[in-house]
BAROLUM-218644 format. One record per atom (N, C-alpha, C): residue number from 1; residue in three letters; atom name; x, y negated, z negated. Coordinates in steps of 0.2 Angstrom, whole numbers, plus 5000, padded with zeros to 4 digits. Layout:
BEGIN
+-----+-----+------+------+------+------+
|   n | res | atom |   px |   py |   pz |
+-----+-----+------+------+------+------+
| NUM | ALA |   CA |    X |    Y |    Z |
...
+-----+-----+------+------+------+------+
//
This chain:
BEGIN
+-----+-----+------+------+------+------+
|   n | res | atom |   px |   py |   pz |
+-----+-----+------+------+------+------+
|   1 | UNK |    N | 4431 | 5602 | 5121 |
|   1 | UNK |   CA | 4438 | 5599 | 5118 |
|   1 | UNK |    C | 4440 | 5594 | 5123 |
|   2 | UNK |    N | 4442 | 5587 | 5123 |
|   2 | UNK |   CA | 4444 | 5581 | 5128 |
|   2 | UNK |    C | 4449 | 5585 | 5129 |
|   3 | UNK |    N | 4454 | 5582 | 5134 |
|   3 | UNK |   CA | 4459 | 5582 | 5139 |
|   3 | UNK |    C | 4465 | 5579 | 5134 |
|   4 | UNK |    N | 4470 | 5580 | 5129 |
|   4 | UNK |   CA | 4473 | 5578 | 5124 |
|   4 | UNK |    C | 4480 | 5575 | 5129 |
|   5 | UNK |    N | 4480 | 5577 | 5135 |
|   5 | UNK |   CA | 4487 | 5577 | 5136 |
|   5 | UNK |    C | 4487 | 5571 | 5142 |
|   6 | UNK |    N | 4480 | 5568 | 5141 |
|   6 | UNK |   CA | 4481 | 5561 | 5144 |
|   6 | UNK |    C | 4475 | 5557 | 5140 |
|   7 | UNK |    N | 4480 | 5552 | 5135 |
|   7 | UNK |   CA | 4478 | 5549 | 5129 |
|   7 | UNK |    C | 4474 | 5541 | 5134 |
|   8 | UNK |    N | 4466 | 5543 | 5130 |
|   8 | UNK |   CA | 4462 | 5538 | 5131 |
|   8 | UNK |    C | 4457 | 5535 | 5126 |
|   9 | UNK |    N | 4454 | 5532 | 5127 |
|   9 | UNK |   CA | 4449 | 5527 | 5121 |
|   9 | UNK |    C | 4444 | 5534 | 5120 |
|  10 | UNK |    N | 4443 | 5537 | 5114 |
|  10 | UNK |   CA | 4440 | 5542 | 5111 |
|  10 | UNK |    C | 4436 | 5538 | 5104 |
|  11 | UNK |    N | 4430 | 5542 | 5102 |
|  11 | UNK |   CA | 4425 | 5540 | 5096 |
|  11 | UNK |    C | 4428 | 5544 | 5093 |
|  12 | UNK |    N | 4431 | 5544 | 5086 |
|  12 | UNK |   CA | 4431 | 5551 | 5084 |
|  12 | UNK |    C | 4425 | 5551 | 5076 |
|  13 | UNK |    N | 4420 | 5554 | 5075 |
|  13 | UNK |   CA | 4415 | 5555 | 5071 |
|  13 | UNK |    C | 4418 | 5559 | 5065 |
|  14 | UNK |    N | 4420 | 5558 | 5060 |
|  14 | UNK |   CA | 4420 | 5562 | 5055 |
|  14 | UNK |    C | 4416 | 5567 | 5053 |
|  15 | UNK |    N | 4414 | 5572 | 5058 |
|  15 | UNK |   CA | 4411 | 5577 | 5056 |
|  15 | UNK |    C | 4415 | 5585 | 5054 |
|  16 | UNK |    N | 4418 | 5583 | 5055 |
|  16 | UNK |   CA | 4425 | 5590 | 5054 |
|  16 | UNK |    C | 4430 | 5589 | 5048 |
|  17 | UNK |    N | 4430 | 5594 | 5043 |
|  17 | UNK |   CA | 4434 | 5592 | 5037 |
|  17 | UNK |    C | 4439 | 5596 | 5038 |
|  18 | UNK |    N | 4444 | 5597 | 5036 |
|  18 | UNK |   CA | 4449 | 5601 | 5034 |
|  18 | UNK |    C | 4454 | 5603 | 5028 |
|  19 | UNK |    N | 4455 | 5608 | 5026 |
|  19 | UNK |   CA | 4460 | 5607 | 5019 |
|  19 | UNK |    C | 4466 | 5605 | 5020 |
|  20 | UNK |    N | 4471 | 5600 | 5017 |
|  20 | UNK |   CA | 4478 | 5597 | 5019 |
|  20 | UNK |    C | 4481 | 5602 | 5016 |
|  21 | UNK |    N | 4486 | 5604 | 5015 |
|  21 | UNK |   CA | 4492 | 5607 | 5012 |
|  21 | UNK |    C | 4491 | 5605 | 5005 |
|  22 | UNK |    N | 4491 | 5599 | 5003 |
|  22 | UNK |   CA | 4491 | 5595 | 4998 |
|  22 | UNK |    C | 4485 | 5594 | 4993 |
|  23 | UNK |    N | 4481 | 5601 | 4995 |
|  23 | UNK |   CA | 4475 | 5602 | 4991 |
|  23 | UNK |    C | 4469 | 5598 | 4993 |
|  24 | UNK |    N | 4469 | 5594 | 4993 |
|  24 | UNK |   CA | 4462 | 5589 | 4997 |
|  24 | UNK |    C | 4458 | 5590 | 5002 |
|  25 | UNK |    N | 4455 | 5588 | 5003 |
|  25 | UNK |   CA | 4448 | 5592 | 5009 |
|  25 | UNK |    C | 4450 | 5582 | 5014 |
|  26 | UNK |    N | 4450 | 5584 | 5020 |
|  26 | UNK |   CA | 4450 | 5577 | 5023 |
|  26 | UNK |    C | 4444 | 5578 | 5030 |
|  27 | UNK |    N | 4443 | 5573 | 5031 |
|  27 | UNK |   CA | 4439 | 5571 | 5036 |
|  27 | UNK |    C | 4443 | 5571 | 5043 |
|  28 | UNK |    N | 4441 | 5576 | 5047 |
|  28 | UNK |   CA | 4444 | 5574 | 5054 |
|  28 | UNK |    C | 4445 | 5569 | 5058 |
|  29 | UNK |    N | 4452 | 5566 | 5057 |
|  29 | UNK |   CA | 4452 | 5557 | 5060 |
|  29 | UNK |    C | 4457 | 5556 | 5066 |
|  30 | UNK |    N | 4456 | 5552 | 5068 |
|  30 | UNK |   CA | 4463 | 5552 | 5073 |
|  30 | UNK |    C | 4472 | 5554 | 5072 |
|  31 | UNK |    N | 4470 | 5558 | 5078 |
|  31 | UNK |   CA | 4477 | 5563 | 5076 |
|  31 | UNK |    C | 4480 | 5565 | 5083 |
|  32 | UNK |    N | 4487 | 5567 | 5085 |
|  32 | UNK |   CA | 4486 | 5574 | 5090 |
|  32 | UNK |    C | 4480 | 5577 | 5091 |
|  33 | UNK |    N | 4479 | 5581 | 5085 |
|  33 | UNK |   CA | 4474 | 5586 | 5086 |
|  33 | UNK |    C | 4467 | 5584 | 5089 |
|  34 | UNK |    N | 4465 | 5577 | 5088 |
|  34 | UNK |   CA | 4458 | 5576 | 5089 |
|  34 | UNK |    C | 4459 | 5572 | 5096 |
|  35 | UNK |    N | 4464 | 5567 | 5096 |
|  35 | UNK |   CA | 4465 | 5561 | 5102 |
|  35 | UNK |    C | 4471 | 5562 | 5105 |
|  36 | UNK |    N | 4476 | 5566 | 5102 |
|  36 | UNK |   CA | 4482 | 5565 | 5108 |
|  36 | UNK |    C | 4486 | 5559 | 5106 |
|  37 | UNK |    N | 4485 | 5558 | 5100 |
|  37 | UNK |   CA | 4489 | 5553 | 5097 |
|  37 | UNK |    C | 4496 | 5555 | 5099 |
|  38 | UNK |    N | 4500 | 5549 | 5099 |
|  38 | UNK |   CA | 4507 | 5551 | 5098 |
|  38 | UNK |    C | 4513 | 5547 | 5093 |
|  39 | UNK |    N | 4508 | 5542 | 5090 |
|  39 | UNK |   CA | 4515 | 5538 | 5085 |
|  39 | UNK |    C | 4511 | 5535 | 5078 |
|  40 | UNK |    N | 4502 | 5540 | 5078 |
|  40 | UNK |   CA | 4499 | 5539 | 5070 |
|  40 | UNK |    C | 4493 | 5542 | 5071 |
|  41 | UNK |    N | 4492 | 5543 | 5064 |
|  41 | UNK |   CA | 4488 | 5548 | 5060 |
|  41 | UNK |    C | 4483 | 5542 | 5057 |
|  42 | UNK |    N | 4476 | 5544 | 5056 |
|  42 | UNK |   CA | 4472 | 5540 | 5051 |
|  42 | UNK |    C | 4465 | 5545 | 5050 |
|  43 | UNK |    N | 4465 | 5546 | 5044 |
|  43 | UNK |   CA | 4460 | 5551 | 5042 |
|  43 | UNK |    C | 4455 | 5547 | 5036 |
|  44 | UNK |    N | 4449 | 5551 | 5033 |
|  44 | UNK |   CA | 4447 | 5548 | 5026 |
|  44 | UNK |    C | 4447 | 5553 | 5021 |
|  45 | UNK |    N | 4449 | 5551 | 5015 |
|  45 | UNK |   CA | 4449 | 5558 | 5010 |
|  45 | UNK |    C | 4443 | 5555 | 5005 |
|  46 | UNK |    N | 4440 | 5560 | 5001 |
|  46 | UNK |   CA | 4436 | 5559 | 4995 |
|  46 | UNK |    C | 4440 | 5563 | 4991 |
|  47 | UNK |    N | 4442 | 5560 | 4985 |
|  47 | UNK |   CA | 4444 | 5563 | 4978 |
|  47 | UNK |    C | 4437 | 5564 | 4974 |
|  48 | UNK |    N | 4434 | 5569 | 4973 |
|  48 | UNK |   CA | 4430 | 5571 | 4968 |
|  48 | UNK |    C | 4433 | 5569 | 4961 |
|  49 | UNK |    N | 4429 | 5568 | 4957 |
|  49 | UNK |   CA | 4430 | 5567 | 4950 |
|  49 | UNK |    C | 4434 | 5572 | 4946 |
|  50 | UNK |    N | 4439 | 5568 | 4944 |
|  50 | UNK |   CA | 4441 | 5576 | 4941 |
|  50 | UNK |    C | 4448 | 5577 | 4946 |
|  51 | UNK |    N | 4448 | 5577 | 4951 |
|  51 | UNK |   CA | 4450 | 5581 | 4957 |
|  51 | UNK |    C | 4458 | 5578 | 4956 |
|  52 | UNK |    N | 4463 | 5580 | 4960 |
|  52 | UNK |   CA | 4469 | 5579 | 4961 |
|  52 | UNK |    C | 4472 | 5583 | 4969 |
|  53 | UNK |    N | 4478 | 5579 | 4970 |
|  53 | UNK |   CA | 4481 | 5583 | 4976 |
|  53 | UNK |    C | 4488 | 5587 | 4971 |
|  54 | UNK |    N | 4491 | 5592 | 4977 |
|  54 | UNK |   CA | 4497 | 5592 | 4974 |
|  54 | UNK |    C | 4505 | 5587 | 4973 |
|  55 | UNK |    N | 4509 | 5591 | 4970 |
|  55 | UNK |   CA | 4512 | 5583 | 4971 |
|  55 | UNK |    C | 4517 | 5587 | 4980 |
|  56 | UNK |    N | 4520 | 5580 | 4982 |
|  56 | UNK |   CA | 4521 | 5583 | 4988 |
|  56 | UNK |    C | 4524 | 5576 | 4991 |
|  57 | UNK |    N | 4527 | 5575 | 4997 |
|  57 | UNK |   CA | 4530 | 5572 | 5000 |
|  57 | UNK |    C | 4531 | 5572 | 5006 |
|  58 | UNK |    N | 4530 | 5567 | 5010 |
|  58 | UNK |   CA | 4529 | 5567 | 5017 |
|  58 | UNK |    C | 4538 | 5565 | 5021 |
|  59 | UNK |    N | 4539 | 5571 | 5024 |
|  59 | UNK |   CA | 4550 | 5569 | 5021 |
|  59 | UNK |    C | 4549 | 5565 | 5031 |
|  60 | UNK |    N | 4544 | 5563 | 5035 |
|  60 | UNK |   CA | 4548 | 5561 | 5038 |
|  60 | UNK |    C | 4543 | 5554 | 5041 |
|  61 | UNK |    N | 4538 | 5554 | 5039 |
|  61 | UNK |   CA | 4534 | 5548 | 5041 |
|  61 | UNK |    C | 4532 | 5544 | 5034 |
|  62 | UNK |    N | 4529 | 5535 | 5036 |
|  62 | UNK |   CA | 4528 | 5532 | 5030 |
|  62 | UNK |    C | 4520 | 5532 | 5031 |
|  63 | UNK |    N | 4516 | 5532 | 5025 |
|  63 | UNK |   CA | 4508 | 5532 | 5025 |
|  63 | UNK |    C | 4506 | 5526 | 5021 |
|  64 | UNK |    N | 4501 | 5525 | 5021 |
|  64 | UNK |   CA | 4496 | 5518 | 5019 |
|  64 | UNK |    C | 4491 | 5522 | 5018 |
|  65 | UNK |    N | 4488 | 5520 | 5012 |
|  65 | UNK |   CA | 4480 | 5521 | 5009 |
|  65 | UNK |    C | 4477 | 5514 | 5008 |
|  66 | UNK |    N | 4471 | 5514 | 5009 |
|  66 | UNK |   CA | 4469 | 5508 | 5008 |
|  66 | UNK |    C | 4459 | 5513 | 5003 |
|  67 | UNK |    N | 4457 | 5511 | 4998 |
|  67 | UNK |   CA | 4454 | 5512 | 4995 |
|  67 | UNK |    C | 4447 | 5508 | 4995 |
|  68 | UNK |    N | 4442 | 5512 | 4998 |
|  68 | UNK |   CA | 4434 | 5511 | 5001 |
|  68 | UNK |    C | 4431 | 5510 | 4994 |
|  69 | UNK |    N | 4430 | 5514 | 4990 |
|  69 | UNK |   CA | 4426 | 5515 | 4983 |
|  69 | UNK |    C | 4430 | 5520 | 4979 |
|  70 | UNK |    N | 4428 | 5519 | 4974 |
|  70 | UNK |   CA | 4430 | 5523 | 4966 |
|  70 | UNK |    C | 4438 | 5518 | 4966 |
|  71 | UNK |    N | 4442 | 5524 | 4962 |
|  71 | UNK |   CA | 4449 | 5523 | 4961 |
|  71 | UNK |    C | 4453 | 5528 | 4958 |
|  72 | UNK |    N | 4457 | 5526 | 4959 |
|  72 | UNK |   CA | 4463 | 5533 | 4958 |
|  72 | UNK |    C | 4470 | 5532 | 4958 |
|  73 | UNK |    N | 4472 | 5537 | 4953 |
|  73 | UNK |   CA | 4478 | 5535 | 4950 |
|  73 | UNK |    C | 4484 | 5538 | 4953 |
|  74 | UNK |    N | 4489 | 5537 | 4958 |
|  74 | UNK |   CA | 4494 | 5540 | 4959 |
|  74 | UNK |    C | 4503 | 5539 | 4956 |
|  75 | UNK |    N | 4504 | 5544 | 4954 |
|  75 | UNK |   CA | 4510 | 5546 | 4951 |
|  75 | UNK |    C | 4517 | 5546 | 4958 |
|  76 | UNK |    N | 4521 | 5543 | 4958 |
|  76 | UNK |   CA | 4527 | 5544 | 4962 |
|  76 | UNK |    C | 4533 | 5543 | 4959 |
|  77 | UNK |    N | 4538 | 5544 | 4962 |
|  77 | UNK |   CA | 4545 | 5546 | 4961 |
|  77 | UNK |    C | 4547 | 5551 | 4962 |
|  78 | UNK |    N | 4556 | 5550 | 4959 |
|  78 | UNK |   CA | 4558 | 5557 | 4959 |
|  78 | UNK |    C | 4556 | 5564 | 4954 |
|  79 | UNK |    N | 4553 | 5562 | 4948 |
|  79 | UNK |   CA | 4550 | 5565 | 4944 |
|  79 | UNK |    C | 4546 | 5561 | 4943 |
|  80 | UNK |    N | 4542 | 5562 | 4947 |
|  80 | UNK |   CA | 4534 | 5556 | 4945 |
|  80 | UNK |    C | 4531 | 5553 | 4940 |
|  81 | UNK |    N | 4539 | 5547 | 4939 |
|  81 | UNK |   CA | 4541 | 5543 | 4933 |
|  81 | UNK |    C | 4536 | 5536 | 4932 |
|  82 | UNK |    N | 4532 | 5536 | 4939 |
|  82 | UNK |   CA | 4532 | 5531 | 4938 |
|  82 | UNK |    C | 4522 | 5531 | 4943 |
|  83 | UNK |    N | 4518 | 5526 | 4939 |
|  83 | UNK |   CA | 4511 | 5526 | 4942 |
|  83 | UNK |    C | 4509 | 5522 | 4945 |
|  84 | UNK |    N | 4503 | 5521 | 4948 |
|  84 | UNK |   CA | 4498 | 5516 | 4953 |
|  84 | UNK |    C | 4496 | 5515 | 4952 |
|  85 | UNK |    N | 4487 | 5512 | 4949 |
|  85 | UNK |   CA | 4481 | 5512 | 4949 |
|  85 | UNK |    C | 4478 | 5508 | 4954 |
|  86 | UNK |    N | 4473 | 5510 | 4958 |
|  86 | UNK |   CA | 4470 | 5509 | 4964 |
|  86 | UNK |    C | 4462 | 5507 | 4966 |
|  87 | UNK |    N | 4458 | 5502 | 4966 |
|  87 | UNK |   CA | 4454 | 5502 | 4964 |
|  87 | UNK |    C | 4451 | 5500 | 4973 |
|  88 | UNK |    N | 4444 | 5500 | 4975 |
|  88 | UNK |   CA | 4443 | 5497 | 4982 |
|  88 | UNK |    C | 4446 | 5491 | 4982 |
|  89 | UNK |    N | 4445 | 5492 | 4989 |
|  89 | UNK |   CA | 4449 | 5484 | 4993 |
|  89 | UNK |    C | 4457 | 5485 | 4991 |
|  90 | UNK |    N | 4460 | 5488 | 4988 |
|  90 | UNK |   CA | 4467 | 5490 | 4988 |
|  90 | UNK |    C | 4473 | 5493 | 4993 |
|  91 | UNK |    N | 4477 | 5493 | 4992 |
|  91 | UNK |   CA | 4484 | 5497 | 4998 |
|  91 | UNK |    C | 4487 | 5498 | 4995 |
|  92 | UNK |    N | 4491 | 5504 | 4995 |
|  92 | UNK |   CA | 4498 | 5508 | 4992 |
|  92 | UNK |    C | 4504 | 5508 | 4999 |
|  93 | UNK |    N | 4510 | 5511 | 5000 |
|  93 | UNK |   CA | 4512 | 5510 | 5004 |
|  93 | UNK |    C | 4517 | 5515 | 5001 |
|  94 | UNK |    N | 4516 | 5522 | 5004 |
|  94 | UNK |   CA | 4522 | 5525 | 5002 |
|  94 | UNK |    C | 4528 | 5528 | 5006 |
|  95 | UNK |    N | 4533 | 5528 | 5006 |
|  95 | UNK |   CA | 4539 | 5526 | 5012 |
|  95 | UNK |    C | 4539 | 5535 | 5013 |
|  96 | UNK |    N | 4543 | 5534 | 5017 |
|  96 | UNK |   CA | 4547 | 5544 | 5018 |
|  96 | UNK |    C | 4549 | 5545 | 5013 |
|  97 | UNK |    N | 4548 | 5552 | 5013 |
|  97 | UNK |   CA | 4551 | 5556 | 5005 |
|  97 | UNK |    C | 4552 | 5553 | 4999 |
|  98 | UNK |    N | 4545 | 5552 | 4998 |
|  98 | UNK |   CA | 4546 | 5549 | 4990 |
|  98 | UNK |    C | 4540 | 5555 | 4988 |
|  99 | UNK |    N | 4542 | 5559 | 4982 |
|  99 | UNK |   CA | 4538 | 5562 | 4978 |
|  99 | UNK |    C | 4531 | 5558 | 4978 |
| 100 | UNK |    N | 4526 | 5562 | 4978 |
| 100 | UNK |   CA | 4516 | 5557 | 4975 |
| 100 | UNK |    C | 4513 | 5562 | 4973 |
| 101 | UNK |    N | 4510 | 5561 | 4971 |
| 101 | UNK |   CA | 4502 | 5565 | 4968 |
| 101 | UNK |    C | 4497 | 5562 | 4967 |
| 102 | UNK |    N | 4490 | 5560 | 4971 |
| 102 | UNK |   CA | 4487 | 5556 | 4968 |
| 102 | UNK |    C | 4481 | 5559 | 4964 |
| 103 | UNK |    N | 4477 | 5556 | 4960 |
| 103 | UNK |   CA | 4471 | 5561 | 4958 |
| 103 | UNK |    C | 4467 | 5554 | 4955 |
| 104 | UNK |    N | 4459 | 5558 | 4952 |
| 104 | UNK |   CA | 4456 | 5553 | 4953 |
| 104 | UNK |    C | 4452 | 5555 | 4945 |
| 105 | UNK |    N | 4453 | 5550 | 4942 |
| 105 | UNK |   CA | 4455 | 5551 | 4934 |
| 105 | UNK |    C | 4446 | 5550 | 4932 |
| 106 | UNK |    N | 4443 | 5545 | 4936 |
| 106 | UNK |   CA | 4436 | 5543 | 4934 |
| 106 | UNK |    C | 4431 | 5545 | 4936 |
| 107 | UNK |    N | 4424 | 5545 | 4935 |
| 107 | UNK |   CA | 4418 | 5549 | 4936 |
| 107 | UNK |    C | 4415 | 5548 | 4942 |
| 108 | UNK |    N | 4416 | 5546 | 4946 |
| 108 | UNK |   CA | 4415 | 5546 | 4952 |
| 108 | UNK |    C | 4419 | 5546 | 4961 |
| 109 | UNK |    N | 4417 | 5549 | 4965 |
| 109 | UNK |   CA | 4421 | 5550 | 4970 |
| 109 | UNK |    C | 4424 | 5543 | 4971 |
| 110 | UNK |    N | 4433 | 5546 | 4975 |
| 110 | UNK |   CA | 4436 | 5541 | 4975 |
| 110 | UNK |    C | 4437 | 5542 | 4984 |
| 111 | UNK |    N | 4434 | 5539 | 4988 |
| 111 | UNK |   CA | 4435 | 5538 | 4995 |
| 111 | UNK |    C | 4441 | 5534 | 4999 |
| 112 | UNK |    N | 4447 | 5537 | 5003 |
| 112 | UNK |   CA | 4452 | 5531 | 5005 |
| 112 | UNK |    C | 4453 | 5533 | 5012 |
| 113 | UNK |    N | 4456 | 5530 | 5015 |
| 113 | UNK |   CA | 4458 | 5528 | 5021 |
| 113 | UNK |    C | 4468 | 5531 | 5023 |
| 114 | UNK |    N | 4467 | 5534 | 5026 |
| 114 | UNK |   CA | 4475 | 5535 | 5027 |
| 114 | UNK |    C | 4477 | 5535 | 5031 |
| 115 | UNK |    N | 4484 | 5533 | 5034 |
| 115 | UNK |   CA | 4486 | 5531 | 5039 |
| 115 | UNK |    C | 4493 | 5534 | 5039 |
| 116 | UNK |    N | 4497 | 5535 | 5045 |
| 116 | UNK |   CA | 4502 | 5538 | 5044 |
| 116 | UNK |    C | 4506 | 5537 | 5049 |
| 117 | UNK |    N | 4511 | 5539 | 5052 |
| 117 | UNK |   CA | 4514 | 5534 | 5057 |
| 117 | UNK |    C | 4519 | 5543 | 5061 |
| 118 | UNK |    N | 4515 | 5549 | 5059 |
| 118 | UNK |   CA | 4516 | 5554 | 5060 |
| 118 | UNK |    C | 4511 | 5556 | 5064 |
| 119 | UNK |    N | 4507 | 5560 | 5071 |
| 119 | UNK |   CA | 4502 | 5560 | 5074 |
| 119 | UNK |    C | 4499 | 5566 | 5070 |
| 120 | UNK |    N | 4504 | 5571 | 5068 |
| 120 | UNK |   CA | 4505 | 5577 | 5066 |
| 120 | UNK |    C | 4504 | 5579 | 5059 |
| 121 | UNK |    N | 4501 | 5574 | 5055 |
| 121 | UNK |   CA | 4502 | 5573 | 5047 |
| 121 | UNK |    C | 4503 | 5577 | 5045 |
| 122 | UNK |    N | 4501 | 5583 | 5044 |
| 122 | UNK |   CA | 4501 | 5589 | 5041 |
| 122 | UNK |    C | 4509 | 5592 | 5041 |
| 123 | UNK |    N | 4512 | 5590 | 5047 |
| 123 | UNK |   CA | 4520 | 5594 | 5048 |
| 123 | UNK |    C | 4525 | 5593 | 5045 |
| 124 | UNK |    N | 4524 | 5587 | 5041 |
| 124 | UNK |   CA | 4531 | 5584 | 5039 |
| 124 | UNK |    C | 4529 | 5584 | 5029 |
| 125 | UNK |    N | 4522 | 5588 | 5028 |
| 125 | UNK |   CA | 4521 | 5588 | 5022 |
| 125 | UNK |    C | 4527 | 5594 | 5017 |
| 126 | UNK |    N | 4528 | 5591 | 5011 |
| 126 | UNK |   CA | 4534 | 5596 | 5010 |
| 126 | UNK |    C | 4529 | 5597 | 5000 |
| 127 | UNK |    N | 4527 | 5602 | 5001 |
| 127 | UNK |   CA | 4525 | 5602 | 4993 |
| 127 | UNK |    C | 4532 | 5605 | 4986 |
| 128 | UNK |    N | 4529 | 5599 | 4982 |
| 128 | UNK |   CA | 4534 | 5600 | 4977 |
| 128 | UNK |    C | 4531 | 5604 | 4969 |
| 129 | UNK |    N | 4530 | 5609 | 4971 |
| 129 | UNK |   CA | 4526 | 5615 | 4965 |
| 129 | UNK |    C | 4529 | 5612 | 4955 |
| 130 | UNK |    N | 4535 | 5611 | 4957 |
| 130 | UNK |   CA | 4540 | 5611 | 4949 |
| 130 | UNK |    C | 4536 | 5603 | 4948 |
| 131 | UNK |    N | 4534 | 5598 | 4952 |
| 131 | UNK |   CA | 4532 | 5594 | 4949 |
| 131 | UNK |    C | 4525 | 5592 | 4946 |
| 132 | UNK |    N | 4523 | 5597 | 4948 |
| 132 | UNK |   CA | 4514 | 5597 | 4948 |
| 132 | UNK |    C | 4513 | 5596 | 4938 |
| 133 | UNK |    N | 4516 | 5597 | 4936 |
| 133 | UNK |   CA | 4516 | 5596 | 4929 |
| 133 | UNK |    C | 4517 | 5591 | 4926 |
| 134 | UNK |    N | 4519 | 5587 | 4930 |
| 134 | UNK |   CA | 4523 | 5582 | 4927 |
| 134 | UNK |    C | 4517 | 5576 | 4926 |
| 135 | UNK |    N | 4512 | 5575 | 4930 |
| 135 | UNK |   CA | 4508 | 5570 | 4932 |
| 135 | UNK |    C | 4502 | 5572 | 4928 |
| 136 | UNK |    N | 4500 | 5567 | 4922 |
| 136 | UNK |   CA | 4494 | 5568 | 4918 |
| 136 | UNK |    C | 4493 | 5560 | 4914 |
| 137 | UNK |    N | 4488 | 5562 | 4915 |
| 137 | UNK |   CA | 4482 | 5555 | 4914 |
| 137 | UNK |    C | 4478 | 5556 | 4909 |
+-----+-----+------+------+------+------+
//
């Protein structure tokens, strides 16, 4: 395990998955935990076909997705009134505590890029269970 508490140029290889709070399995990226970050997060997630997160909301940092292949549909607001469709080569941008859920409506893995401007991503996750019904495609 490197020395985290003196932040240096690190490779980090996505060899380490983990499940997020938000249902999804992510790829272990630059974080605290990996490099000692201290003011951003950036991970890669696959959405399997079919697959979805919960719906949930990040109450104190803003995150960017940027979409590699597939595409995916996400739901946001206060009552996840309102949707995205995301195909590669695209950017979403979603601010602090806005309700999301995204999921991935098509036959194929939806791979994306995410960034966040929490080192800690995982802490400031806040799941929202009553809306998880709300979001259908």
């Amino acid at each position: 395990m490197p020395d985290l508490t003196k932040p240096t140029y690190r490779v980090v290889r996505p060899t380490d998955a983990y499940a997020g709070r938000q249902g999804l399995s992510y790829f272990a990226g630059v974080a605290a935990e990996t490099v000692g970050a201290t003011g951003l997060c950036m991970h890669v997630v696959t959405i399997p076909p079919g697959g979805r997160a919960k719906a949930h909301l990040h109450a104190a940092h803003e995150s960017a997705v940027y979409v590699l292949s597939g595409a995916a549909r996400t739901w946001f607001g206060e009552r996840l009134e309102d949707f995205a469709d995301m195909g590669p080569g695209e950017m979403m941008y979603i601010p602090p505590g806005v309700p999301h859920l995204p999921a991935n409506l098509g036959d194929v893995p939806c791979t994306a890029i995410i960034a966040c401007t929490d080192p800690n991503e995982q802490e400031s996750v806040v799941l929202l269970p009553d809306l998880d019904a709300l979001a259908s495609g």
